[in-house]
Each structure stands twice: as C-alpha cells, then as structure tokens.
C-alpha positions as CSV (number, residue, x, y, z in Angstrom):
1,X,62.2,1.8,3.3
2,X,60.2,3.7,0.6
3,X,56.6,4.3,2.4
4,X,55.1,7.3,1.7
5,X,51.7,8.2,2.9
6,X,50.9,8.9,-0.8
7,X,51.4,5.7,-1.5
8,X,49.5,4.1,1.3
9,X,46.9,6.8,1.8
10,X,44.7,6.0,-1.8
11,X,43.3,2.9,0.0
12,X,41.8,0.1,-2.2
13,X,39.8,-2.6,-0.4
14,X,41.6,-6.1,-0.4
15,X,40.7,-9.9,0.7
16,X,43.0,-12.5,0.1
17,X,43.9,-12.4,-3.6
18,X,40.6,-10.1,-4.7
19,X,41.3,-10.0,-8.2
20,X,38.8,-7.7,-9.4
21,X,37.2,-7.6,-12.8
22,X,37.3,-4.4,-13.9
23,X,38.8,-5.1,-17.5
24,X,36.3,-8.2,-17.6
25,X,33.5,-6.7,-17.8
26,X,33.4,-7.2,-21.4
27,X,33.7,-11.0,-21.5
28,X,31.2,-11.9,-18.6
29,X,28.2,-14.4,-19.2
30,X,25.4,-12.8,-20.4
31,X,22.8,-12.9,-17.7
32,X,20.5,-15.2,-17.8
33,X,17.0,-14.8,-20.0
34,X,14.0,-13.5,-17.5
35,X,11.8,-16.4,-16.2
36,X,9.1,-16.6,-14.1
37,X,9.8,-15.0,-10.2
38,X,9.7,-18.5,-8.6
39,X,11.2,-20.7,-11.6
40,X,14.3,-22.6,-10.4
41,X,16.4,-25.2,-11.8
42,X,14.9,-28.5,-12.5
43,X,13.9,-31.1,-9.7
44,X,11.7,-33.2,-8.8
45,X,9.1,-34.2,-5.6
46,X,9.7,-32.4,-2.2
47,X,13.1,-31.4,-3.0
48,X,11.2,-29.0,-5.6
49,X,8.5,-28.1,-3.3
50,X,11.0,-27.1,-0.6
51,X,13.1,-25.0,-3.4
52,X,9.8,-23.3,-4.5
53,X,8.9,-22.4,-1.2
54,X,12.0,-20.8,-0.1
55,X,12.1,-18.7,-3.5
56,X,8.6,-17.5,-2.0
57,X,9.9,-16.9,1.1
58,X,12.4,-14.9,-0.2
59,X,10.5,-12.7,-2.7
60,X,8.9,-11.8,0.3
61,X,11.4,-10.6,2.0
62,X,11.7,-8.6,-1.2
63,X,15.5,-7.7,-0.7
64,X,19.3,-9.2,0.2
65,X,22.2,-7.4,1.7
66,X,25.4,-8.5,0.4
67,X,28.8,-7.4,1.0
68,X,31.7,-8.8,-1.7
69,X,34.2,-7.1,-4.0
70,X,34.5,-3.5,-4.6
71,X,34.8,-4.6,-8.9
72,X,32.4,-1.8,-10.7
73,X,31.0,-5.3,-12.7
74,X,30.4,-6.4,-9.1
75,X,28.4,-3.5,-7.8
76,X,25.6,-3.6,-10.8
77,X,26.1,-7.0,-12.5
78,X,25.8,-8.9,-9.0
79,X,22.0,-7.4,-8.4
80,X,21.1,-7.0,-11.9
81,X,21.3,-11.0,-12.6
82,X,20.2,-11.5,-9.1
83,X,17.0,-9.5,-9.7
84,X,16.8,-11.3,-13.1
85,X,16.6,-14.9,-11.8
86,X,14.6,-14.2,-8.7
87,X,12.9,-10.7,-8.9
88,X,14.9,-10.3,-5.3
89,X,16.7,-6.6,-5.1
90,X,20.0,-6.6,-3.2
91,X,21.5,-3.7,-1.8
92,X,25.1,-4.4,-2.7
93,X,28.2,-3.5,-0.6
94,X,31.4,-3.0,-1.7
95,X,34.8,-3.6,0.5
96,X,37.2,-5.0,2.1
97,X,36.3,-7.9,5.2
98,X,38.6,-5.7,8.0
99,X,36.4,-2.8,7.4
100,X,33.2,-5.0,7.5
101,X,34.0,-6.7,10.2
102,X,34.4,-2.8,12.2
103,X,31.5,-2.1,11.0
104,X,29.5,-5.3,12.2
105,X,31.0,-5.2,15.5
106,X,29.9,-1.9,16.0
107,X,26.5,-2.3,15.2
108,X,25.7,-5.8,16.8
109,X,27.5,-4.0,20.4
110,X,23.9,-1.5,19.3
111,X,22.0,-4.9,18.5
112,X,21.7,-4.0,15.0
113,X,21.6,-6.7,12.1
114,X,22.0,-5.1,8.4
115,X,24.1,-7.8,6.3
116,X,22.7,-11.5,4.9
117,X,25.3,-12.9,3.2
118,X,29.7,-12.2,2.5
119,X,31.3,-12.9,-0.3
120,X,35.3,-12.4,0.2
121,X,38.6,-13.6,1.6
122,X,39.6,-16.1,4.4
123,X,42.0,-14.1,6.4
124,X,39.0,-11.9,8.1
125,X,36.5,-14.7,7.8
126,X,38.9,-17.3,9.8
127,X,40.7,-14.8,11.6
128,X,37.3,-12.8,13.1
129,X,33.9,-13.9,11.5
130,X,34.5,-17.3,13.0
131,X,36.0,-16.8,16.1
132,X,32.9,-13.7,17.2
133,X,30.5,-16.4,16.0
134,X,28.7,-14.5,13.4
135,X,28.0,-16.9,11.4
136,X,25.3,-19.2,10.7
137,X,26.4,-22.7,9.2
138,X,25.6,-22.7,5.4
139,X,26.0,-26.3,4.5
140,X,22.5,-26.9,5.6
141,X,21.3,-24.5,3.2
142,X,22.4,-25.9,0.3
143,X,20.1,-27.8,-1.3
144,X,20.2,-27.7,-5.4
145,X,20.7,-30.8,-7.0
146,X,23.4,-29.2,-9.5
147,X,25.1,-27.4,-6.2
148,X,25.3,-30.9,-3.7
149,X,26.2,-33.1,-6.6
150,X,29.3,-34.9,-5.7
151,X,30.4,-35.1,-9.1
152,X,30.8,-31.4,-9.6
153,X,33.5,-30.5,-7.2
154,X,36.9,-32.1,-6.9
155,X,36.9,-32.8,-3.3
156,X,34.0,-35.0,-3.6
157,X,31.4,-32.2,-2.3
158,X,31.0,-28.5,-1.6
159,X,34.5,-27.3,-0.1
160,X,34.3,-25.8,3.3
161,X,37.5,-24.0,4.6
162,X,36.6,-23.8,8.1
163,X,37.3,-26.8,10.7
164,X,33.6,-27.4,11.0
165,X,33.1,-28.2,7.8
166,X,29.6,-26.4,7.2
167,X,30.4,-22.6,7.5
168,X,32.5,-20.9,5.2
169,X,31.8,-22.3,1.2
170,X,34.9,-21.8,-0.8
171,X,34.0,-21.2,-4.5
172,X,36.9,-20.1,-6.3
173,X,40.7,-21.6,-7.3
174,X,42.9,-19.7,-9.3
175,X,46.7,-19.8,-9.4
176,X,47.7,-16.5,-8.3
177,X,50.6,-14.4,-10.2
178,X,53.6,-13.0,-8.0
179,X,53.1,-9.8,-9.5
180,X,54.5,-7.8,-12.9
181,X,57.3,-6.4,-14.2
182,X,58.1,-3.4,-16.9
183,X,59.6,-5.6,-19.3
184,X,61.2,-1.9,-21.0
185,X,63.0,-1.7,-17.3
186,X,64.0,-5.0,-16.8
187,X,64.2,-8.2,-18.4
188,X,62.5,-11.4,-17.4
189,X,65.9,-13.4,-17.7
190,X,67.2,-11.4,-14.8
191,X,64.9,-12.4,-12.4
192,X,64.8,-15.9,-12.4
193,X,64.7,-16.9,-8.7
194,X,63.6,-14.4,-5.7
195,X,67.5,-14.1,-4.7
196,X,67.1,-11.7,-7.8
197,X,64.4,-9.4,-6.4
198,X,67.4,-8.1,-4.1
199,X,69.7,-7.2,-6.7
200,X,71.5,-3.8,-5.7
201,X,69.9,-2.5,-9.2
202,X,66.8,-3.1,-8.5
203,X,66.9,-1.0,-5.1
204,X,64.4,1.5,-5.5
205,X,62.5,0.0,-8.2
206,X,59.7,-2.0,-6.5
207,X,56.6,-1.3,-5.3
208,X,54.2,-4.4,-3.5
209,X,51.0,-4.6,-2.6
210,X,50.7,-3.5,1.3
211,X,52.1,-6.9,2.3
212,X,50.8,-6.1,5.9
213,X,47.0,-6.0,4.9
214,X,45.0,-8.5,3.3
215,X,45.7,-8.9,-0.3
216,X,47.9,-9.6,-3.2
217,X,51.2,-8.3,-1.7
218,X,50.2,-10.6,1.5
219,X,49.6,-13.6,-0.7
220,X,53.4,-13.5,-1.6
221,X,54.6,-11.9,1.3
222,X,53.8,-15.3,3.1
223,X,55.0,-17.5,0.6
224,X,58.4,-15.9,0.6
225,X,58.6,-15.9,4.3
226,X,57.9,-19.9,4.8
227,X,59.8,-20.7,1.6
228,X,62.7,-18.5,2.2
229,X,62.7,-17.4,5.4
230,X,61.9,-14.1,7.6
231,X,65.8,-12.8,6.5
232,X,65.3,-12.6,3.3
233,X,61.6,-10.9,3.9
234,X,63.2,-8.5,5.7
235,X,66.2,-7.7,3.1
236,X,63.7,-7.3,0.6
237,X,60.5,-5.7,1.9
238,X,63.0,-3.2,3.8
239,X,66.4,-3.8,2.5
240,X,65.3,-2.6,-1.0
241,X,63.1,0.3,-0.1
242,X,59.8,-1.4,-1.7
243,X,57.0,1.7,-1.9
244,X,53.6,0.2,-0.8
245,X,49.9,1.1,-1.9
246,X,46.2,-0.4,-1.2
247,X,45.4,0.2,-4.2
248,X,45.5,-2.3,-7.2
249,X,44.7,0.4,-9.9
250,X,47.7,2.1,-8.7
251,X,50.2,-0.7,-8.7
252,X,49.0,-1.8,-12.4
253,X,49.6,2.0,-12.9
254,X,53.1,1.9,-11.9
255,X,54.1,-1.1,-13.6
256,X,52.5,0.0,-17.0
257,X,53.9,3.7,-16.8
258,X,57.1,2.9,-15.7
259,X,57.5,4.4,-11.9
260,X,58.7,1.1,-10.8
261,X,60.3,-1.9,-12.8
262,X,58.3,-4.9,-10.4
263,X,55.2,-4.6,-9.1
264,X,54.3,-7.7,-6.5
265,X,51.3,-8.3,-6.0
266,X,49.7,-6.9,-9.0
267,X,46.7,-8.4,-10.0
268,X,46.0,-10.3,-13.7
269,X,42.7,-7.5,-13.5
270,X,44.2,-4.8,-13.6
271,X,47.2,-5.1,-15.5
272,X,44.7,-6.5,-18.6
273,X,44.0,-3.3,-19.0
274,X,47.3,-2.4,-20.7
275,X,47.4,-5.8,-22.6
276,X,49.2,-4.7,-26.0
277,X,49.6,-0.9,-24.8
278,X,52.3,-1.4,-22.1
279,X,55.6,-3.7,-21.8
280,X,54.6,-5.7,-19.3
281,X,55.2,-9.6,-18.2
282,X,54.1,-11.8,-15.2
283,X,57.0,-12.2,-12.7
284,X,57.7,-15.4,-12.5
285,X,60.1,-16.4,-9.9
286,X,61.4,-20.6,-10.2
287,X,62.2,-21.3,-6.5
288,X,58.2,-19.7,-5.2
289,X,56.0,-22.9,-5.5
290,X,52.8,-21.9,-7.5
291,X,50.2,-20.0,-5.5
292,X,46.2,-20.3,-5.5
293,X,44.0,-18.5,-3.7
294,X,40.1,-18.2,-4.2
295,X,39.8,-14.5,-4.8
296,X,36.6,-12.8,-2.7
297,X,35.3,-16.4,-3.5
298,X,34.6,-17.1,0.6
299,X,30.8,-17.5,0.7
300,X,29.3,-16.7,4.2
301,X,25.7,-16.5,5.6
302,X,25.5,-14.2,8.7
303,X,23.3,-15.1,11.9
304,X,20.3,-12.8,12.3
305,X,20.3,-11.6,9.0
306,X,17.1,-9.5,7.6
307,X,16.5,-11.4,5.1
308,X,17.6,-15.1,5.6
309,X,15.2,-16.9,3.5
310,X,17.2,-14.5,0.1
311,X,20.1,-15.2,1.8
312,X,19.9,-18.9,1.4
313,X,18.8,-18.2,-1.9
314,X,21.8,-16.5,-3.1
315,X,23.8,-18.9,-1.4
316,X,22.5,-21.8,-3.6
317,X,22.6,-19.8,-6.8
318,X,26.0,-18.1,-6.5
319,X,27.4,-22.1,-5.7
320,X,25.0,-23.4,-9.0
321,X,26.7,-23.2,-12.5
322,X,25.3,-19.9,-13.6
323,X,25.9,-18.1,-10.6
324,X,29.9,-19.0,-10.5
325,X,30.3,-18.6,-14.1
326,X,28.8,-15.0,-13.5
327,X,30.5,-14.5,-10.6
328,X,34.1,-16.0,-11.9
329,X,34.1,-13.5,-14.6
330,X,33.2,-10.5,-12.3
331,X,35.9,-11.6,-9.4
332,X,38.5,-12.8,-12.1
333,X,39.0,-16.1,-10.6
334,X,38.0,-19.7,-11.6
335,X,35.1,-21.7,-10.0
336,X,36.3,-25.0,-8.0
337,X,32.9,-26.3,-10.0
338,X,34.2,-28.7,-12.7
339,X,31.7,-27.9,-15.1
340,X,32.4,-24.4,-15.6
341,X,34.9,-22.9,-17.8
342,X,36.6,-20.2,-16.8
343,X,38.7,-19.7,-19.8
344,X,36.1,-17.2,-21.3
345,X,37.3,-14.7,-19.1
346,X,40.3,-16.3,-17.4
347,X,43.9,-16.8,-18.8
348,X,44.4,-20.6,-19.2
349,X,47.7,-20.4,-17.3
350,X,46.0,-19.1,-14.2
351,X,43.5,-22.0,-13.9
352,X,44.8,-25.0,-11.7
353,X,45.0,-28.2,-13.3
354,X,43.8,-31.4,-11.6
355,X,46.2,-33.0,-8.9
356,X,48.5,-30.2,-9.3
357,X,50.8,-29.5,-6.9
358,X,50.0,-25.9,-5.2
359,X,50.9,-23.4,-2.5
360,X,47.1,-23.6,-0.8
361,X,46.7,-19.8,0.5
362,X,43.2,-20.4,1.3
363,X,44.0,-23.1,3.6
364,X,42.5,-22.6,7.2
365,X,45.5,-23.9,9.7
366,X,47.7,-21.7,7.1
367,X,45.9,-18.9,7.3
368,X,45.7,-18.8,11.3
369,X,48.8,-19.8,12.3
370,X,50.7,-18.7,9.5
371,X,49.4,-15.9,7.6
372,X,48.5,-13.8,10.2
373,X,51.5,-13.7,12.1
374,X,53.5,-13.0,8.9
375,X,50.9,-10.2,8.3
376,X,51.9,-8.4,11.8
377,X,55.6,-9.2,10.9
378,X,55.3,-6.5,7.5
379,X,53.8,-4.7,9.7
380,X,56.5,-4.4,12.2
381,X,58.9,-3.8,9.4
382,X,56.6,-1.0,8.2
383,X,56.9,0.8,11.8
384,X,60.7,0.2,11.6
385,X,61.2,2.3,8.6
C-alpha cells in the first residue's frame, strides 16, 4: 500500500462528510441588515418575553465559544453575522471533533469549562460526546416559533440523531459524492461499478481520503464495506496501493493536477475550485446506493458552558432560516429545513429529494455499530502495509 507520511502528515481537520466552503464564499447570503441588540424574530405574548429575555441574558454574557468547521468563510462569516444579529462576540474554533474531544477531556480532568456550543459530525459526537456525558440536552432550548414549527422539517420536528431524542440537532442533508476523477486520465465509461476501481490499470492511480479517520474517505469506506463486503475493502484500499491524505485541499489538488486519476472522498468544495480549469468529473459508481451525510451540521450544547444563556441563543438562530441558509453556504451542505434553498450555493444534484431512497450516514445505530468498527478495520489495513 502507497502511504507515505507526506501524504498523511499535512493533516486537515475532518467530521463526517465536512464539506467545507472555501470556493463558496462568494455565493453565501448576505448577512443580515443590523437591528436592534435584542430584536428577534416576530412572536407574540410570553413566548416573546421569554425570547427577549434570554437575548438579554446573553448580551450579557457578552461572548460564545464555538467550535465547527475549519472553512476560512467559517472562521469570520460565523461571528461576523452572529455579532450582527445579536451584538454577541464568539471566539470561534476551528477543527476536527477527535481533536476537540482531547482537548475537552483534558481540561474537564483540570475542571476547566471553555466551549458553549459544537457544530460538526456524528462519529465523535455519538461515539464520545455522548457516551462522557458532556452534553446538555438542546431540545429544551429551542424555542422560536420558525425553528419548532412542525411544518418546516420533514420528519415532523427538529431531527435529533441521538437515542434520546433531545441532544444532538441534526441540521444538514446533502447527498454526498464518492469522490472525482481526472477525466484526461480516465474516462467515466470505465468505471461504471466499484468492481472497476480494482482494475489492474488503475493500480497506483488512487488516492482516498484517510478512510480510517473521520471524513469523506470514511463516508465511502463504510458504504463499500456493508455493500460489498470487507474483501473487496481490502483488495482495493490495499490491493491497489491507494495513497492517503487529511487533507481535502490536497486530494482536490491531485485530482485537478493530475497525480492521481480518482480521488475518493473528494469533496464538491474543493474540487469547485477548478470548475472549468481542470478535467474533472464526479465518480459515480451504479452498484453504491446514494450517500447523505449532514456535513459539520451536528449541533451540540455542552454542560457547564461559560456562556449558556449565548449558547442557547446560537442554538435557536443557527436552526432558524437565516442562520441555516448562512450556515449551508459556509459548510456546503443543504439545510433539512424545507424552506431554505440551498441551490444558491449548492449543486441541484447534491440536494436530496423528498422520499428518496438514501444510504443514511448520519444515522446513530449506523454510526456505532457500524462505522466505527469499519473505521478501526482501515486502520488495521494501514498498519499492515
């Protein structure tokens, strides 16, 4: 196997599918005009009352920590409309949820508290946040009329992942490409089915997403294994001598330059970037059941946090309309809300259509019984060589 610490050693943070906005910047919603520090979207009676005092309780505070994607867009556009809508500052911080969670249990074993609120992936979130009972339930938080209404989400409510019901807020749904090709290396018509990813030809010629870390290269990686089966994994993640990064810039890289015909796990992001300058396609691959995943769209509030009353503040705008449309465009991904559009910044073909039928990577028994495992399987291949 082709696994060289060059390629593993440029580390880019990951969660689930992260698809990171970099190239959609550009087509983000403008944020939204200033208004006053406690203005908030219409209601009416106590439910207002109860909004407008928990906006006061959170200027207060004067400041939210929150940890999401590493996306440039995410680091300033994130605070900037935060700040707009509520005059709240946030100290933003960008990464992956494995390092945050090292970080957190290190600093709660010193009985430190530093972050209010996640945004990211299921696979630490399930597999960690959960289990150490970091948490603090969010459904109980939610209290907007446009972010409760029933008639906005598909499943008849706010979707919770976790087996509770009440913790962990999924807010994005996006059908999840394979990966890309170099369509000057290799034409689509040759691979048609994943048998063809183990062509003698193309031995040498792949490179994946780290399919043993959280990410794009896991989010096929798993599908292949259930569908197919942990031989055919093995003949292609080893067999074929597939070179690995952590980095999504450099996998888009590769693909676009030419150092590898197939990139899997390559993200819709970062390959926009050479939209009209490179020969590139999405891999498309008949006999893989179409993926979603929810990008770094897992919304968690942390127990203890600093700043809880901004905390539940950010929680009930990121869920509203604006904050998801915002948010969509930064993370690349589509809002589960119905009433958003993500089409502004999102390729039609990668937004689910109602009662379709899709491989559910964000699914909570998947992701812990399945997912995880698989995850330590890669990774057993990787020490193998």
């Amino acid at each position: 196997m082709q696994y060289r610490r060059r390629d593993v050693l440029k580390l880019g943070p990951t969660v689930g599918l992260g698809l990171l906005a970099v190239a959609f910047g550009a087509c983000a919603p403008a944020a939204p005009a200033p208004i006053a520090a406690t203005a908030a979207p219409a209601q009416t009676g106590s439910a207002n009352a109860q909004w407008d005092q928990l906006v006061a309780a959170a200027q207060k505070e004067g400041k939210i920590v929150v940890s999401g994607p590493p996306a440039p867009d995410a680091r300033t556009k994130l605070p900037d409309a935060f700040k707009q809508r509520f005059n709240i500052d946030m100290d933003y911080l960008a990464g992956n949820s494995s390092q945050l969670a090292s970080r957190i249990e290190s600093e709660r074993a010193a009985g430190q508290y530093t972050i209010d609120l996640s945004l990211g992936g299921p696979d630490t979130v399930y597999g960690t946040f959960l289990p150490n009972k970091w948490l603090d339930p969010l459904k109980p938080a939610l209290m907007l009329p446009e972010v409760v209404d029933a008639k906005v989400w598909p499943t008849g409510a706010p979707w919770f992942r976790d087996p509770g019901g009440d913790t962990s807020l999924q807010i994005f749904n996006s059908i999840s490409p394979i990966g890309y090709i170099n369509t000057s290396m290799v034409s689509p018509e040759e691979l048609r089915t994943s048998d063809d990813l183990l062509k003698p030809q193309f031995k040498g010629k792949i490179a994946s997403y780290d399919p043993s870390v959280n990410g794009g290269g896991l989010i096929f990686g798993s599908v292949l294994y259930v569908t197919r089966g942990a031989d055919i994994a093995k003949q292609l993640y080893q067999g074929q001598q597939v070179a690995y990064t952590r980095d999504y810039q450099q996998i888009a890289d590769w693909v676009a330059h030419g150092s590898y015909a197939i990139g899997i796990g390559a993200t819709p992001v970062f390959m926009a970037q050479y939209q009209g300058a490179a020969p590139t396609a999405q891999l498309v691959l008949s006999d893989i059941k179409t993926i979603v995943a929810g990008g770094f769209g897992i919304v968690s509030l942390w127990n203890q946090a600093p700043h809880p009353s901004a905390a539940k503040v950010f929680a009930n705008w990121i869920a509203s309309k604006e904050g998801a449309s915002i948010y969509g465009a930064i993370d690349g991904s589509a809002p589960v809300r119905t009433d958003v559009d993500a089409s502004g910044w999102l390729d039609r073909s990668l937004i689910p259509k109602p009662g379709g039928d899709y491989f559910d990577t964000y699914d909570y028994k998947y992701v812990v019984e399945q997912r995880q495992p698989i995850s330590r399987f890669y990774d057993g291949l990787k020490q193998q060589g």
